[in-house]
N, C-alpha and C positions, 0 to 999 in steps of 0.2 A: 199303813197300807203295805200288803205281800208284794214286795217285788224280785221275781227272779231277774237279776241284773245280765247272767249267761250259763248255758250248760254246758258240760266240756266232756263227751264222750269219751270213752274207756275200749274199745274195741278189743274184745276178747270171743269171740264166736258166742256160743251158747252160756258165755260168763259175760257176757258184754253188760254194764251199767252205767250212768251218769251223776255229774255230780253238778248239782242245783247250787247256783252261789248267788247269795241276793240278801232283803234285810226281811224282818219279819216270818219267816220259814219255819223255825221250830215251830208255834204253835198254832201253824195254817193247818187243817185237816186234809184240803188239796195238795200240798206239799206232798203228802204218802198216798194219796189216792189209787195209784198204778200198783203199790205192791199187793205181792199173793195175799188171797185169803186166810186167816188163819182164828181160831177160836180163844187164844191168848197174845199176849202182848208183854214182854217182858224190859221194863226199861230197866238198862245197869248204868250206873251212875257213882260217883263219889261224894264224900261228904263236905266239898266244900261245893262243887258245881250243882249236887242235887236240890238242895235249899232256894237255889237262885232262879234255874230251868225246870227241874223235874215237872210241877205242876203241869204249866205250860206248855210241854209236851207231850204228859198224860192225860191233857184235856184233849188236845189234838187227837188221838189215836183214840180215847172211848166212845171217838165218832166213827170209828172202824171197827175195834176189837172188844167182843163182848166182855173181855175182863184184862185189865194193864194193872201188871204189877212192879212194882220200885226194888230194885237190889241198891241198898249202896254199901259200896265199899270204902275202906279206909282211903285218904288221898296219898299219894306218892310213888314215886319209883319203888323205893325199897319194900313199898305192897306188890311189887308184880311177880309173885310167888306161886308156889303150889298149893299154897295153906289159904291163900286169897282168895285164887281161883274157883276150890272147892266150895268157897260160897256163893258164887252162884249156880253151881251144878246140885249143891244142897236146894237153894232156892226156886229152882225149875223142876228137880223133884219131889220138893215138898206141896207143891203148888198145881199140879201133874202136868204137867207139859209132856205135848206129845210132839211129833216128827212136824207139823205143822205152828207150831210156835216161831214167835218169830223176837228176837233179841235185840235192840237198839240200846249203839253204843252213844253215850251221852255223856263227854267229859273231853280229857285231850289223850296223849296218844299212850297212855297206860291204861284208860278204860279202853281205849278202842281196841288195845293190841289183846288184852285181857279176854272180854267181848268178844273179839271174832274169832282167840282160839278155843273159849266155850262152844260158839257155835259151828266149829267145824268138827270139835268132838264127841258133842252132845247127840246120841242118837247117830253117830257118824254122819251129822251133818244135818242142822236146820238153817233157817235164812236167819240174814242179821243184815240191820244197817247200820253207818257209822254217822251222825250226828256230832262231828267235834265243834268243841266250843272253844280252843284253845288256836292262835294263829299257826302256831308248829303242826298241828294234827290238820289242822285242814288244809294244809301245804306240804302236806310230806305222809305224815304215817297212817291217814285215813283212805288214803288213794294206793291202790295197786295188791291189796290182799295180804300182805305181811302181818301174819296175827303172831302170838308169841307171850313167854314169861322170862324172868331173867333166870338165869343161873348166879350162886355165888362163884363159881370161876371165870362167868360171862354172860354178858348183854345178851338176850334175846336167842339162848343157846339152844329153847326148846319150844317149838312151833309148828306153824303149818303155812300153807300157802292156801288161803280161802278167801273169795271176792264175796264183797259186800252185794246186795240189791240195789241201793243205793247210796252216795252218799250226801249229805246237806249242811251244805257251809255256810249260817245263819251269822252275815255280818255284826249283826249288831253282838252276839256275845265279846268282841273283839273290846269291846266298850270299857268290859266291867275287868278283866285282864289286868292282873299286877302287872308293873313295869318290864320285872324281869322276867315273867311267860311272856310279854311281847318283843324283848329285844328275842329270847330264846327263838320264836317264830320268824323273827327276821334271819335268825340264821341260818334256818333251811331255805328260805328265798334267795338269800345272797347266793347258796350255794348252786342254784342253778346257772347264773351266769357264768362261772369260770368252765364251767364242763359243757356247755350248750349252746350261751344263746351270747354272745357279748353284747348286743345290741340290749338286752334286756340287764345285763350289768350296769350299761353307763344310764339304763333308765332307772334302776336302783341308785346308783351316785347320784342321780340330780335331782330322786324326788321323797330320799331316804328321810327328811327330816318331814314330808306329809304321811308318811308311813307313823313313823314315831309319833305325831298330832293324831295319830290313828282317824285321818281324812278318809271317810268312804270309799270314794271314788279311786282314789290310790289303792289303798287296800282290795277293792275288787279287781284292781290291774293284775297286781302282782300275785292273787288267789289266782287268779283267772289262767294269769300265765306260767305260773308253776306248777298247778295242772296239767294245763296243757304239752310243757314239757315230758312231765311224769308218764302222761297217756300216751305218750308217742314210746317213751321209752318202756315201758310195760306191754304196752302193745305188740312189741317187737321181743321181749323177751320176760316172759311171765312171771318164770320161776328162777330167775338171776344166773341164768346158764354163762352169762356172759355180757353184753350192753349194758344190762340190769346195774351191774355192781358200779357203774360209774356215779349214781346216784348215792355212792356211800363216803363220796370226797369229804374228807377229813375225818370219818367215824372211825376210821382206824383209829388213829391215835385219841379221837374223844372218847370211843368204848373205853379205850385203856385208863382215860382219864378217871372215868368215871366207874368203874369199877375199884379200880386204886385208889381212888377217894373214898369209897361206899356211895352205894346207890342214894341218889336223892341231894347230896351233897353240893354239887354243882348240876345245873338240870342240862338236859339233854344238849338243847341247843345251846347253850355255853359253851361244852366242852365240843360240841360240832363247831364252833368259831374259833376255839381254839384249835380245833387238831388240821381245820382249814390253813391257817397261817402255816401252822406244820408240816403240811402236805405240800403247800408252795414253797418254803423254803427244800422240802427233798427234792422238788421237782426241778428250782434253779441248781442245786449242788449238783444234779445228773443234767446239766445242760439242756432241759428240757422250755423253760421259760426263765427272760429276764430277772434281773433284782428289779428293777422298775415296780415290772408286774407287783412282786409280792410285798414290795412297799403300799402299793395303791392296794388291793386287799388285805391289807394289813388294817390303813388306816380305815378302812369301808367298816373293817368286823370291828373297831373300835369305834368309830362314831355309829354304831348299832347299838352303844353301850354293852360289847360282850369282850370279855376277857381275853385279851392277846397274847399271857404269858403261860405257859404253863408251870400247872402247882408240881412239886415235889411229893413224890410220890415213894421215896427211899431216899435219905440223909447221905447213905451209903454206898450205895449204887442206884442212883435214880435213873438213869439208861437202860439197864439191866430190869430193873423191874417194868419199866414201861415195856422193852420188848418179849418178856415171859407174858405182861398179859393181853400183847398184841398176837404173839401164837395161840392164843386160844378165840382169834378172829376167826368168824366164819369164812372168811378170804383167804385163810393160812392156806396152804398142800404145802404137806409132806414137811411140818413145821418152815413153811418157807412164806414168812411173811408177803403178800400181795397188796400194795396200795393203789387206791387210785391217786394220779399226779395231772398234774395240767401239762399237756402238749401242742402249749402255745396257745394263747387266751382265747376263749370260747368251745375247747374241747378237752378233751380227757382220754387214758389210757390206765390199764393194770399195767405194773411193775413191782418187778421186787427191787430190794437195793442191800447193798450189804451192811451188815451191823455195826463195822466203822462208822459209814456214812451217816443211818440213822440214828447214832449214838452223839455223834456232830450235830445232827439239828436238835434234837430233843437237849444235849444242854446250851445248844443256842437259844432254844425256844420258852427253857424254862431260868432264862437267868432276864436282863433288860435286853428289849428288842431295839434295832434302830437308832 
């Protein structure tokens, strides 16, 4: 049985949309009822998620759109390229797609980020929805417009800022999720408590191991309420002019991770639990929060089962190359690294700090912690 469990509005004027979180939702036809008209239907998909979903949500929509067609794309980071992209811009002009086409993203946050930068260049702009099926994309990169491909000198270096029509967080794909996509997705939930909500921290501490049993009811909590956080902060600043970038707590140092390793190597939200731990210890060595603190999220991003050391990234100077490839953060000005840090548990600030300092935590962080 289709149940929306809650919706958790987006408030952006004439970009305003919602995100439907419940079980049974991909292959409801009323699930998409409310979007535009349009004469195609274009699912983008990868090749381990299309196998599993595609049907199921192409049977859905040929109760809307007179003809739904399937892209898939290879699975992984190291696909979020220019060479990938191209197919499905190949694929919606081989197929004619016009200005009324409408693209759903159907995978986790490499289709979706993939997905919505086709649709906001395609024709300079069709509609798209994002459909993740991944706990990390539907708590993080399916909500707020952030679409994009990687660069090899950087994560996500080339993009656009374009909102979905809608988005549909269908619990139950959460089910079929290797282990480590779901600790990965616990890493963007844990990270909204230290920057926002502490109350919704200590309700991560106490209920982290029904998240792990991937319990329903849990998992639609903390869907619900890292949403909720997201929209309030997207709301207030769209285009990461500013509030926005608090949202990117510990990606500093995971981009770096994860670039320095090659893409795909450690997944996204790994190295965001890692660069987390990283990000508290800058924040205690600039008097900003306790060691306390960064013990207790310490041990939180490891009983997520996510990585708390970081990998070596140069034999030689491994300081050094983590911050050459933290300057080609989207955060950087004027080559002057920006992080976000915790300023005292439950909130967040940009700062920079100096290359001693973050040279101190990075081989604190990549040797034994604690």
């Amino acid at each position: 049985m289709t149940t929306i469990l809650s919706t958790v509005p987006i408030d952006l004027g004439e970009r305003s949309y919602s995100i439907a979180i419940g079980s049974q939702l991909l292959g409801n036809p009323a699930t998409f009822a409310a979007l535009p008209n349009a004469t195609s239907a274009f699912v983008v998909s990868n090749t381990s998620v299309a196998p599993v979903y595609a049907q199921s949500l192409i049977g859905a929509l040929q109760e809307r759109y007179p003809r739904v067609h399937l892209i898939t794309l290879p699975d992984g980071e190291a696909f979020k390229t220019w060479e990938v992209l191209n197919q499905i811009f190949d694929a919606l002009l081989t197929n004619g797609a016009d200005r009324k086409a409408v693209l759903f993203a159907l995978g986790g946050g490499v289709v979706g980020d993939m997905t919505g930068f086709a649709a906001a260049c395609f024709m300079r702009g069709i509609a798209f929805v994002q459909v993740p099926t991944t706990l990390l994309a539907q708590v993080d990169s399916s909500v707020g417009g952030k679409t994009g491909i990687n660069h090899p000198l950087g994560k996500n270096m080339v993009g656009a800022f374009y909102q979905p029509e809608l988005v549909v967080c269908d619990l139950d794909t959460i089910k079929t999720l290797p282990q480590r996509e779901l600790s990965a997705g616990l890493a963007e939930i844990i990270k909204y408590g230290p920057i926002a909500d502490l109350q919704f921290l200590e309700w991560i501490e106490s209920h982290l191991d029904n998240l792990l049993a991937r319990e329903v009811a849990a998992l639609a909590h903390a869907v619900e309420r890292s949403c909720q956080i997201k929209a309030m902060v997207v709301g207030q600043d769209e285009r990461e002019s500013g509030l926005r970038a608090i949202l990117n707590f510990g990606h500093t140092f995971g981009h770096a991770i994860e670039a320095g390793m090659g893409y795909g190597k450690w997944l996204h939200g790994e190295a965001v639990g890692c660069g987390m731990v990283m990000a508290a210890h800058l924040s205690q060595r600039l008097g900003l929060v306790e060691m306390a603190f960064v013990k207790r999220l310490t041990a939180l991003v490891r009983r997520a089962k996510l990585p708390v050391i970081g990998p070596v990234l140069d034999p030689k100077d491994n300081a050094g190359r983590y911050l050459e490839l933290m300057r080609l953060d989207k955060k950087s000005e004027a080559g002057e690294i920006r992080f976000v840090l915790i300023d005292g548990p439950g909130t967040a600030i940009m700062r920079s700090a100096s290359d001693v300092l973050v040279r101190e935590v990075i081989d604190t962080c990549c040797t034994d912690l604690l």
